[in-house]
C-alpha positions in Angstrom: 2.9 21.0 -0.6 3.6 18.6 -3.5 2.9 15.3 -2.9 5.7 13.4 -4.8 5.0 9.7 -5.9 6.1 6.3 -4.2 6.9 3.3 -6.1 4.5 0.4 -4.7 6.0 -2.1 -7.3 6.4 -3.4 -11.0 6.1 0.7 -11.5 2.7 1.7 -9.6 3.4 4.8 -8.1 1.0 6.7 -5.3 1.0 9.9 -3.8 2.9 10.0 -0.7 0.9 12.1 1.2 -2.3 9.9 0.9 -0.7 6.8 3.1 -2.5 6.5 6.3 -0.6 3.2 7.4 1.4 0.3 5.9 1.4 -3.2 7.7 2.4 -6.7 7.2 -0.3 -8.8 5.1 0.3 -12.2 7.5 -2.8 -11.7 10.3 -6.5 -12.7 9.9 -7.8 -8.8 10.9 -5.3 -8.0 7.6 -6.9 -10.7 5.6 -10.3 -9.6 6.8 -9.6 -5.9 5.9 -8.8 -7.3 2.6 -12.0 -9.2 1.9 -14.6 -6.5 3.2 -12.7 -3.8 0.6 -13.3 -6.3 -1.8 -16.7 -6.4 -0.9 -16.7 -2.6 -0.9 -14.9 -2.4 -4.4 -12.2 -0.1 -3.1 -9.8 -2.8 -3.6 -6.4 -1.8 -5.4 -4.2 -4.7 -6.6 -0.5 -4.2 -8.1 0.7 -7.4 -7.2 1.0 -8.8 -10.8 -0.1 -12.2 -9.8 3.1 -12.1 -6.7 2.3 -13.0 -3.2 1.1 -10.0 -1.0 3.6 -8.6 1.4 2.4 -5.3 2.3 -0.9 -3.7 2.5 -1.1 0.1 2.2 -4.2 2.0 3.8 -4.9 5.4 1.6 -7.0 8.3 3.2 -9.5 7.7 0.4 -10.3 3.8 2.4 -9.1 2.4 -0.8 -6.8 -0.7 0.9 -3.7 -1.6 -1.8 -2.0 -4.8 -2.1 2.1 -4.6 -3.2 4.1 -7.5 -3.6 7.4 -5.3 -1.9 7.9 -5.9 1.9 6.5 -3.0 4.2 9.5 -2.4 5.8 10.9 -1.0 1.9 7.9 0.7 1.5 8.8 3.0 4.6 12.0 3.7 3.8 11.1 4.9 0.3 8.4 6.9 2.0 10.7 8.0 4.5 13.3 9.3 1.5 10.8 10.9 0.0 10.2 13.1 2.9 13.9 13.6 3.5 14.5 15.1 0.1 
C-alpha cells in the first residue's frame, strides 16, 4: 500500500499513512505536548511564522505544527483515502 502525500500547508506534504491523530492546538495538555517535543527535538514546524491551528501526531512521536485548521486536514486526509 502506497502512502500518498497530504498537504499540511505553504506546500509541506506528509505521508498519509503515518498520522496517528490531529487535534486543535487551543488546550494546555496540547501546549504541553508541544513544549516536551521541543525538549525532545522531534519538533516539526511548517507554520512559516502563522499562528498554530492544528497539531498532527506522526507514528514516528515527531509532533507537527500547521497553520491550516484540523478540521481541513481531515478532509484532505479523508480524500486521500477515498481515491
Amino acid at each position: 500500500m502506497s502512502d500518498k502525500p497530504i498537504n499540511l500547508g505553504f506546500g509541506n506534504m506528509m505521508p498519509s499513512g503515518r498520522i496517528v491523530s490531529i487535534v486543535n492546538s487551543d488546550s494546555a495538555p496540547t501546549k504541553r505536548m508541544i513544549q516536551e517535543a521541543r525538549e525532545r527535538k522531534m519538533l516539526i514546524d511548517v507554520t512559516n511564522g502563522r499562528k498554530t491551528r492544528s497539531i498532527i501526531l506522526a507514528d514516528s512521536d515527531h509532533v507537527i505544527l500547521s497553520a491550516i485548521q484540523p478540521e481541513t486536514v481531515a478532509q484532505r486526509l479523508n480524500s486521500k483515502s477515498d481515491e
